[in-house]
C-alpha positions as CSV (number, residue, x, y, z in Angstrom):
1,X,22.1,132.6,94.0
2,X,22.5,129.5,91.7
3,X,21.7,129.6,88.1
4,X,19.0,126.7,87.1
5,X,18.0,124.9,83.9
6,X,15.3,122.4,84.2
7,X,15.2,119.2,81.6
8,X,11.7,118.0,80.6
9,X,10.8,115.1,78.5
10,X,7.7,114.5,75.9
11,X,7.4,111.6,77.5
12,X,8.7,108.9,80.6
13,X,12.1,107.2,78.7
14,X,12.6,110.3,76.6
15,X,16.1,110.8,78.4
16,X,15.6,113.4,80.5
17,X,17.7,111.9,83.3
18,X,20.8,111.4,80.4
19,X,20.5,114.9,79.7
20,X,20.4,115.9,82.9
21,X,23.6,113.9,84.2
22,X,25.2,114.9,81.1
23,X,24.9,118.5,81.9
24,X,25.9,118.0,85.5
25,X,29.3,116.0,84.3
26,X,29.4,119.1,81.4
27,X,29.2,121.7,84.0
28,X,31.7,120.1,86.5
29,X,34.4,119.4,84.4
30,X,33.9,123.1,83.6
31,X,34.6,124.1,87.0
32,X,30.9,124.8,88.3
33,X,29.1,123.5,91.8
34,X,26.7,121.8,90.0
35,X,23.9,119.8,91.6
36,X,21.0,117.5,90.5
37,X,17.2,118.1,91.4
38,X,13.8,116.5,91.0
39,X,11.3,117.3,93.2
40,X,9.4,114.3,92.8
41,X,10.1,110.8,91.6
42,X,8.0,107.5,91.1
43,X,10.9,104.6,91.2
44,X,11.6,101.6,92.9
45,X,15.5,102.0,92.4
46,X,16.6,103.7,95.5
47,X,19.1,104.8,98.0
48,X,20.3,105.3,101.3
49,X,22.7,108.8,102.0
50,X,25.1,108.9,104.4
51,X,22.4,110.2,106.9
52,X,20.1,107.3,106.5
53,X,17.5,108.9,104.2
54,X,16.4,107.3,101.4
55,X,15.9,109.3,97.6
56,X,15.9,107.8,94.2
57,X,19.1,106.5,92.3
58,X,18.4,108.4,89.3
59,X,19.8,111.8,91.7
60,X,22.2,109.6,93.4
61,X,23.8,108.7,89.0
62,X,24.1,112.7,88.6
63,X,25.3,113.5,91.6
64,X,27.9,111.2,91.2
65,X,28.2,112.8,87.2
66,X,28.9,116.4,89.3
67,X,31.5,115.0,91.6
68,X,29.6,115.2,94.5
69,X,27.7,113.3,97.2
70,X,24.3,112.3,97.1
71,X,22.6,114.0,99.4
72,X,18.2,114.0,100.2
73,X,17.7,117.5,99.0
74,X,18.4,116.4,95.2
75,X,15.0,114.4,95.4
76,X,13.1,116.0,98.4
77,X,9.8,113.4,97.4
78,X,9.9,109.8,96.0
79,X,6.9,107.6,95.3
80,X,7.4,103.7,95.7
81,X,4.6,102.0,94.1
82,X,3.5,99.4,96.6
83,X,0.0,98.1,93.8
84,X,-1.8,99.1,90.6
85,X,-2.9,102.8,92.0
86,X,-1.1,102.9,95.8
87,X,2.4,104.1,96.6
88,X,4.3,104.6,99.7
89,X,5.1,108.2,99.8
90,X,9.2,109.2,101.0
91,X,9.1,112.9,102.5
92,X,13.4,114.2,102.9
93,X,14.0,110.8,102.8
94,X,11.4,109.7,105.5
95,X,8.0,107.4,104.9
96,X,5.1,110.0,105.1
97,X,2.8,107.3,104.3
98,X,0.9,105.0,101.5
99,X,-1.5,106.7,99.7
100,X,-3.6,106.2,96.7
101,X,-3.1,108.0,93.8
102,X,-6.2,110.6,94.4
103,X,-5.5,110.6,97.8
104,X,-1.8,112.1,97.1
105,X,-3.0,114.8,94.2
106,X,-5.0,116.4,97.0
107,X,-2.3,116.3,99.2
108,X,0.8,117.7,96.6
109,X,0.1,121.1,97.1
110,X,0.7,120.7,100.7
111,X,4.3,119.1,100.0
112,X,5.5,122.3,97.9
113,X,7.0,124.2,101.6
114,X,9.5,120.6,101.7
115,X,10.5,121.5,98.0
116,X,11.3,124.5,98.4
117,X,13.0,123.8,101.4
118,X,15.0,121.1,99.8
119,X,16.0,123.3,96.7
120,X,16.8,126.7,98.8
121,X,19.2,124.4,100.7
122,X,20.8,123.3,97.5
123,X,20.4,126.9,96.1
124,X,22.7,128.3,98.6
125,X,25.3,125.9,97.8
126,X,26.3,125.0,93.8
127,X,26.7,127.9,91.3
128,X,24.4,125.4,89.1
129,X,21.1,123.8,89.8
130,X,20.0,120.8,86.7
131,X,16.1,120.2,87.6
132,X,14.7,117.0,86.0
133,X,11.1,116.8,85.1
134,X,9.2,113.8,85.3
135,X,7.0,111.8,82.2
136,X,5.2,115.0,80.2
137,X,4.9,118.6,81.3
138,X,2.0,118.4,78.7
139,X,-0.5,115.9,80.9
140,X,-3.0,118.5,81.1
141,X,-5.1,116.3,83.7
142,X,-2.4,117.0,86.0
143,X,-1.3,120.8,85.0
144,X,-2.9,122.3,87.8
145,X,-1.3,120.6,90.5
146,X,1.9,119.7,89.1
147,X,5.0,119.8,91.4
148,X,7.7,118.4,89.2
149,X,7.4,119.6,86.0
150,X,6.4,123.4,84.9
151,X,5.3,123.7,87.7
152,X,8.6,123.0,89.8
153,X,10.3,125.1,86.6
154,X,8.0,128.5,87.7
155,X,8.8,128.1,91.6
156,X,12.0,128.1,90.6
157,X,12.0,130.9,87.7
158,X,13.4,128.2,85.3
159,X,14.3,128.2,81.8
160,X,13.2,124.9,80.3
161,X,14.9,122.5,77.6
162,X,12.3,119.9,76.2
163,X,13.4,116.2,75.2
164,X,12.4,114.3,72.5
165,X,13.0,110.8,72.0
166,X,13.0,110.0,68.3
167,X,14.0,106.5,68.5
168,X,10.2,105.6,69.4
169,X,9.2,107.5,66.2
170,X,7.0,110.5,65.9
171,X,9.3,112.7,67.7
172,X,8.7,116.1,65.8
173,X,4.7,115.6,66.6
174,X,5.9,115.1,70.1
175,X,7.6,118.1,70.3
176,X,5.1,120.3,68.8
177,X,2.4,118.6,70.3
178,X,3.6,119.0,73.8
179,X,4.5,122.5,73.5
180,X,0.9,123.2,71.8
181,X,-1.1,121.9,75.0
182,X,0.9,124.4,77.0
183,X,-0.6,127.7,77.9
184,X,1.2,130.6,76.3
185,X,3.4,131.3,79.6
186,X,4.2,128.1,80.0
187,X,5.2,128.3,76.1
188,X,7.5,131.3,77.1
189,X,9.6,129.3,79.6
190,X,10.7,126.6,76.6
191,X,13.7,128.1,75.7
192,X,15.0,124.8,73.5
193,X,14.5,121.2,72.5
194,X,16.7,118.4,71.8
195,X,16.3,115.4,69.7
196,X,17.6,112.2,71.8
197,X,18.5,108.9,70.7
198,X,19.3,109.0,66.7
199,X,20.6,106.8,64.7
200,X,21.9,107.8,61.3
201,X,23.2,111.2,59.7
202,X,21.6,114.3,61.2
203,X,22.5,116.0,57.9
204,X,18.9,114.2,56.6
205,X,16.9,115.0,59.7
206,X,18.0,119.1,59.5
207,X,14.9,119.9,57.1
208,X,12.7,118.2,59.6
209,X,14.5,120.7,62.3
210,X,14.2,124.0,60.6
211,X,10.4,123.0,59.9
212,X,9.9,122.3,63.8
213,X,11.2,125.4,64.7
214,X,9.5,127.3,62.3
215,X,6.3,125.6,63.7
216,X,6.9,126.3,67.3
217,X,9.3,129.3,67.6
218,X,11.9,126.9,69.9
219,X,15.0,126.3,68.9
220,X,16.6,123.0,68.6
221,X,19.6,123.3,70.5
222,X,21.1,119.7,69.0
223,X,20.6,116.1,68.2
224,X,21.9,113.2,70.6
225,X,23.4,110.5,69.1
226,X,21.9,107.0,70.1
227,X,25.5,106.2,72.6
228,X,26.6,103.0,74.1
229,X,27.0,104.6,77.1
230,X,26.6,102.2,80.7
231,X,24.5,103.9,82.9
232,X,22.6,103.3,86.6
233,X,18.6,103.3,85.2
234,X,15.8,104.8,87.0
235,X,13.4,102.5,86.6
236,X,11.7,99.5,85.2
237,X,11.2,100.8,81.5
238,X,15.2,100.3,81.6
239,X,16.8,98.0,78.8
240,X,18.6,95.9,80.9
241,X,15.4,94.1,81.7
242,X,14.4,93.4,78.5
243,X,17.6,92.7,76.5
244,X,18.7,89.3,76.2
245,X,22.0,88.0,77.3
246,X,25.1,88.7,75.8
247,X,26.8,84.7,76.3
248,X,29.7,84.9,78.8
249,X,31.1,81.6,80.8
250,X,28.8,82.0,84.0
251,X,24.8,82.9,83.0
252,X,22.9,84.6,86.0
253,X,19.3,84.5,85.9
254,X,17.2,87.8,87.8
255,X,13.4,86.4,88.7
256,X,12.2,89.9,87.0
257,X,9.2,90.7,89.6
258,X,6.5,93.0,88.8
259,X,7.6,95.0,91.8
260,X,11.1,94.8,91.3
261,X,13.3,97.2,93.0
262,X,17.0,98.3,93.5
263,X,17.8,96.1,90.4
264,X,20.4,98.1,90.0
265,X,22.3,95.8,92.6
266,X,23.4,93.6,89.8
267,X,24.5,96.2,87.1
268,X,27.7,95.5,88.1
269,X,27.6,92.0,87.5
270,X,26.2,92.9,84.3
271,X,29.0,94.7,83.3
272,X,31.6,91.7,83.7
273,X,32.5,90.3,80.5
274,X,33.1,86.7,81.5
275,X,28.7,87.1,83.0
276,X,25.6,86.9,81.3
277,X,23.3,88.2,83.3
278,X,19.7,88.7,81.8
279,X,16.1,89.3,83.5
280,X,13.6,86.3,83.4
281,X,9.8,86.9,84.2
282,X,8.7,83.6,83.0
283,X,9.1,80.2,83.2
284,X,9.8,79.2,80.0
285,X,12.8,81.6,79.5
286,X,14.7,80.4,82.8
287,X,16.6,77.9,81.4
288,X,19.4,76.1,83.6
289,X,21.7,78.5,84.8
290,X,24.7,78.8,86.9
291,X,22.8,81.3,89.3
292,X,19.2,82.5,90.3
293,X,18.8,86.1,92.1
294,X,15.8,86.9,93.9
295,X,16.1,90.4,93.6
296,X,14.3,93.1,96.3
297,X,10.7,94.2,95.8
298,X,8.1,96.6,97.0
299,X,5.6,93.8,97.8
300,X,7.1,90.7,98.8
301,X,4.6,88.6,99.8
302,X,2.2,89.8,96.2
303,X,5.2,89.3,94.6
304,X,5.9,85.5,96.2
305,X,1.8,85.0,95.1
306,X,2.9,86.0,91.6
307,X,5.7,83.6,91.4
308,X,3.9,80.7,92.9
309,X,0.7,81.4,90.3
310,X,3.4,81.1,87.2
311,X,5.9,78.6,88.0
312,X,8.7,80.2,88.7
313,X,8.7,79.4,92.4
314,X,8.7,75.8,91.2
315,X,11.2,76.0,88.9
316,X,13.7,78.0,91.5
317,X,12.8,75.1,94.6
318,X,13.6,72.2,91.5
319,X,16.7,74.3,90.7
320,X,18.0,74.8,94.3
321,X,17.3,70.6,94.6
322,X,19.6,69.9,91.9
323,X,22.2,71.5,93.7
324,X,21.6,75.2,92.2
325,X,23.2,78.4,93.6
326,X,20.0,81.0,94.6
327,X,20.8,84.3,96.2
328,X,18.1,86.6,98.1
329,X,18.5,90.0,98.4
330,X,16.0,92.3,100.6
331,X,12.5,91.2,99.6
332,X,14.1,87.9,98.0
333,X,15.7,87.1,101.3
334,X,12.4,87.2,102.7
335,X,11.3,84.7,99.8
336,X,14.0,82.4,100.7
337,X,12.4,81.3,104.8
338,X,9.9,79.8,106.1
339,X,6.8,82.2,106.8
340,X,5.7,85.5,106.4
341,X,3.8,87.4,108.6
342,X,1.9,90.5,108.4
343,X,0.1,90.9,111.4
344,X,-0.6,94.4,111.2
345,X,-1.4,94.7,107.3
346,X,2.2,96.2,106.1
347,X,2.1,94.3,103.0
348,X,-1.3,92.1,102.5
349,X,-1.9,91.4,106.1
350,X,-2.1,87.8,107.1
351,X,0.6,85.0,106.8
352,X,2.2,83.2,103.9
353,X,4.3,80.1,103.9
354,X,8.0,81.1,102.4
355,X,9.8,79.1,99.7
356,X,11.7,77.3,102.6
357,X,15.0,77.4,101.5
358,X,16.0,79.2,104.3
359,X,15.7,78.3,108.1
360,X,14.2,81.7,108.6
361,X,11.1,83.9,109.3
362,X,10.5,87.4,108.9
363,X,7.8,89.8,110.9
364,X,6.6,92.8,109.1
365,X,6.7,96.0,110.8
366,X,5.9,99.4,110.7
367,X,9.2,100.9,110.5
368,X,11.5,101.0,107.9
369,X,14.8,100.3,108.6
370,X,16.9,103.0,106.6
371,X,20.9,102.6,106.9
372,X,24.3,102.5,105.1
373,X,26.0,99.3,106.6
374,X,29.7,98.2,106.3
375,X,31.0,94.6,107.2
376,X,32.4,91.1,106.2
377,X,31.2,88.2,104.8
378,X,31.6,84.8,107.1
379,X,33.0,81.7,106.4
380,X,30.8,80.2,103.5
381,X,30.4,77.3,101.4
382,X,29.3,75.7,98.2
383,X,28.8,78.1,95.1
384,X,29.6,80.9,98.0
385,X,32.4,80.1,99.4
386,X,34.5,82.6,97.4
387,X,32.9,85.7,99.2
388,X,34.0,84.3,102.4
389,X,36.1,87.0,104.4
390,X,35.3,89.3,102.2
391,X,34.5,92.8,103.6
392,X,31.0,94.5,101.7
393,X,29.9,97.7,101.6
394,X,25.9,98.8,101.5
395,X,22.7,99.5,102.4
396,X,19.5,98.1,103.8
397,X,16.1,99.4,102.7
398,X,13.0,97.1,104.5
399,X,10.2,97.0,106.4
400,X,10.9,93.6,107.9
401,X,12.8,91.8,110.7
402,X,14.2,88.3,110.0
403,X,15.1,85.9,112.6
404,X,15.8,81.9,113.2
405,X,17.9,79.4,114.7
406,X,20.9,80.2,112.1
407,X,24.3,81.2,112.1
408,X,24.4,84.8,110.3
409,X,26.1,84.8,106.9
410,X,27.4,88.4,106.9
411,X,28.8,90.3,110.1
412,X,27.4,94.1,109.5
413,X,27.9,97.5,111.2
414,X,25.4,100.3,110.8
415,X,26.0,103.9,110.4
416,X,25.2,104.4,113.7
417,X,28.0,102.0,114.4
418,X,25.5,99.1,116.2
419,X,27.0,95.9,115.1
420,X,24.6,93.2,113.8
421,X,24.4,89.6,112.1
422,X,22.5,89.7,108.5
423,X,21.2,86.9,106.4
424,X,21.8,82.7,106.1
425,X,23.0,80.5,104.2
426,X,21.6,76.6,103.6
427,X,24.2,74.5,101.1
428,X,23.7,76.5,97.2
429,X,21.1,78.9,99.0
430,X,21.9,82.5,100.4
431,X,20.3,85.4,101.4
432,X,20.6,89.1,103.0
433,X,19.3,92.7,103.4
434,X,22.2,94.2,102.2
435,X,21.9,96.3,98.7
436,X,24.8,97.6,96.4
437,X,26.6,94.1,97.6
438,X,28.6,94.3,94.1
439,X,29.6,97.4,94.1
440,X,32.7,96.6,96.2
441,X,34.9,94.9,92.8
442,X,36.1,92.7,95.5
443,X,32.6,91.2,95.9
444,X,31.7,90.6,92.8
445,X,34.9,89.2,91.8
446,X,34.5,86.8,94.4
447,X,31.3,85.7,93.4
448,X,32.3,85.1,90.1
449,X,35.0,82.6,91.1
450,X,32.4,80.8,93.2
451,X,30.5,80.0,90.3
452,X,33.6,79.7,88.1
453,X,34.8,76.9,90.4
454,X,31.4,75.1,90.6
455,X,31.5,74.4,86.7
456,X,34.6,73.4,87.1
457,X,36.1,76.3,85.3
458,X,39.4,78.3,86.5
459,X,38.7,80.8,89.0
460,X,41.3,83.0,87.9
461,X,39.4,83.9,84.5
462,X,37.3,86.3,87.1
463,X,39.5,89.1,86.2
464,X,39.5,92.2,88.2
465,X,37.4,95.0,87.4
466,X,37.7,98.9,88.5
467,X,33.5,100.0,89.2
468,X,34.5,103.3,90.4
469,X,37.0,103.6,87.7
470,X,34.3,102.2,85.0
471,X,31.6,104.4,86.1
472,X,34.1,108.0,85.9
473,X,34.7,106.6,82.1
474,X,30.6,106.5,81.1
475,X,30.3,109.9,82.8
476,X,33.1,111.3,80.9
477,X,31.7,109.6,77.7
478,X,28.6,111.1,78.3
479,X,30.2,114.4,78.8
480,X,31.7,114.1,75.3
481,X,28.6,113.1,73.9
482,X,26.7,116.6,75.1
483,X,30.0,119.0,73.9
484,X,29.9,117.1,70.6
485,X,26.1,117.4,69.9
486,X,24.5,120.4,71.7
487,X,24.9,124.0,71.7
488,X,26.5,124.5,75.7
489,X,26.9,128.1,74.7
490,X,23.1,128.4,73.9
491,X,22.7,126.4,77.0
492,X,24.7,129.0,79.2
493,X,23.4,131.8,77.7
494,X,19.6,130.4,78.3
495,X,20.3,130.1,82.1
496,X,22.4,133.5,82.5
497,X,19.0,135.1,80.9
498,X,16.5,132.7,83.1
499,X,12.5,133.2,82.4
């Protein structure tokens, strides 16, 4: 039987998924099966395995920190929020339904048989399991039906390490304040804290540590360093969508929607150093740049509403009639046609003119089409034509169908091995289905010569660049990072013991 540790956080952003992929790479490189687990996650970022089920990208980060595949049973339940208190709730990787938020808490007990399943699967398998928790174990609202946090810890029998993020300040009250609304079991399963994110010389901070554990009996098993270290984020409290550009020769403007998802297609634009690539929600802070993304979302025709109520559609239709390069992914895509329609209340229900950049119209349905896709891109032209020929690797996540009188921009095969057209393009406009397009160096490199070429700059500055490579680096860093600043033997000790 594997050997667990679960990672909890005082709060949502405290770094419990760094932790946790940091102890999966840790583990690894010390020879271990290890796997990553959260039984239940609220993002928008996700994934599509290898056998078309979809689970959240934090598991799909740390599983690819442990050295292996991503695979459903890491996140068994994901919640998509689709509005302010409604989410559409993923079951092994399958839509169970869209739910409001009381509706759900009265149905979570009923979901624990698929955790378990899910985690006895993964049990039976690695040497290690790394649970993640999710926001506070201390939100004693929730405490009696919690699924994810202690509660997940005691199905499993266990041992917990508690993170604090001190970089928001406050992080010793945090600490004892969460483990003072726990109940004196739950108390007894908090084997160790860590302080995350500092900045300066622990040596000041250690009477502040001996005090805490003096106070709450737990020791502090280290303090992370604040580390510039590039990884995938889980969801929209990430930095990348707040922190401004860092100048580069081509500047790439994402519309930041409120329901933005899977923005984790453009890190690796991000991470090219002739790109600025920076998030714009309004339109003030668009500027003139070289391109616009439409990025995918959760609700694409709210979302649409949004941008038509606060300029932003206005600025993107002046910028594509200037000769301007926009690029619809997923939801964006849909942006891009001519209608959308909703006959039988998917999204909002109803119809809603497009931004008609595209000669295309998409349906809402029912089902969601769930599938790792392969393929190449077609002869393009404009700010494009770089990606022509190009093969692309990825996935499509939607609940819509789009059709027209078009030519298809991208020639696609599905896991299944159908073979399919996706997405158009009109002069500087283009759009597809197809997530994780940059992820293939080849893609991205190609894109940034487009756009290279269209300022009139040499395409050959686009310099080739290793993700897979860049990626195996962080992890490693990250590695480093834990062996440097925590106590692994405490750490192995706390698991051999368990609760």
């Amino acid at each position: 039987m594997a050997k667990s540790i679960m990672v909890c956080g005082t709060m949502s952003s405290a770094g419990k998924s760094f932790v946790t992929a940091g102890l999966c790479r840790v583990f690894w490189q010390d020879g271990h099966r290890a796997a990553p687990f959260k039984s239940q996650n609220m993002a928008l970022n996700s994934f599509i395995t290898q056998e078309g089920l979809e689970m959240g990208r934090a598991q799909v980060m740390q599983a690819q920190a442990a050295g292996i595949r991503p695979r459903v049973e890491m996140n068994p339940i994901l919640l998509k929020p689709t509005g302010d208190r409604m989410s559409q709730v993923i079951v092994n990787g399958e839509v169970f339904g869209t739910m409001e938020a009381k509706e759900y808490y009265t149905k979570k007990q009923e979901l624990i048989p698929h955790i378990l399943g899910a985690y006895r699967k993964l049990e039976e398998e690695y040497d290690i399991l790394v649970l993640e928790g999710a926001g506070s174990p201390a939100e004693i609202n929730l405490k009696e039906q919690d699924i994810v946090n202690l509660g997940m810890a005691k199905l499993s029998r266990s041992p917990v390490v508690l993170v604090g993020d001190i970089d928001r300040g406050g992080v010793f009250a945090s600490l004892a304040g969460t483990l003072l609304l726990l109940d004196e079991e739950e108390r007894s399963m908090v084997k160790g804290m860590v302080i995350n994110k500092f900045r300066g010389d622990v040596s000041i901070l250690e009477p502040g540590l001996k005090m805490l554990e003096e106070i709450t009996g737990v020791p502090v098993l280290g303090v992370l360093p604040y580390g510039d270290i590039d990884l995938d984020d889980e969801d929209s409290l990430s930095d990348r969508l707040t922190a401004k550009g860092k100048g580069g020769l081509v500047d790439i403007a994402v519309i930041r929607l409120p329901r933005i998802s899977n923005f984790t297609d453009f890190n690796p634009l991000q991470m090219l150093p002739q790109v600025n690539l920076r998030y714009v929600a309004r339109r003030q802070e668009l500027g003139n740049p070289d391109l616009i993304i439409l990025p995918g979302t959760k609700n694409t025709m709210a979302d649409l509403k949004w941008m038509r109520q606060n300029g932003l559609e206005a600025a993107v239709l002046k910028h594509a009639a200037r000769g301007g390069a926009v690029l619809g992914i997923c939801g964006g895509y849909q942006m891009l046609g001519k209608a959308l329609h909703d006959p039988d209340g998917v999204e909002e229900g109803g119809c809603l003119s497009g931004m008609g950049l595209l000669p295309v119209t998409t349906r809402f349905l029912n089902e969601k089409t769930r599938t790792q896709v392969t393929g190449q891109f077609r002869r393009l032209e404009g700010a494009f034509a770089g990606l022509s020929g190009r093969e692309l690797a990825g996935y499509e996540i939607h609940m819509g169908a789009t059709e027209g009188d078009f030519s298809p921009a991208v020639e696609l095969t599905s896991q299944t091995g159908e073979s399919k057209g996706d997405g158009a393009q009109a002069g500087n406009v283009l759009g597809c289905y197809v997530h994780g397009l940059f992820d293939r160096e080849d893609v991205a490199q190609g894109l940034l010569q487009s756009l290279l070429a269209a300022k009139g700059l040499d395409p050959e500055e686009a310099k080739a660049f290793d993700l897979d490579s860049y990626r195996e680096e962080q992890y490693d860093k990250l590695a480093d990072l834990v062996r440097q600043n925590l106590d692994l033997p405490s750490i192995y000790r706390i698991m051999e013991e368990g609760i």
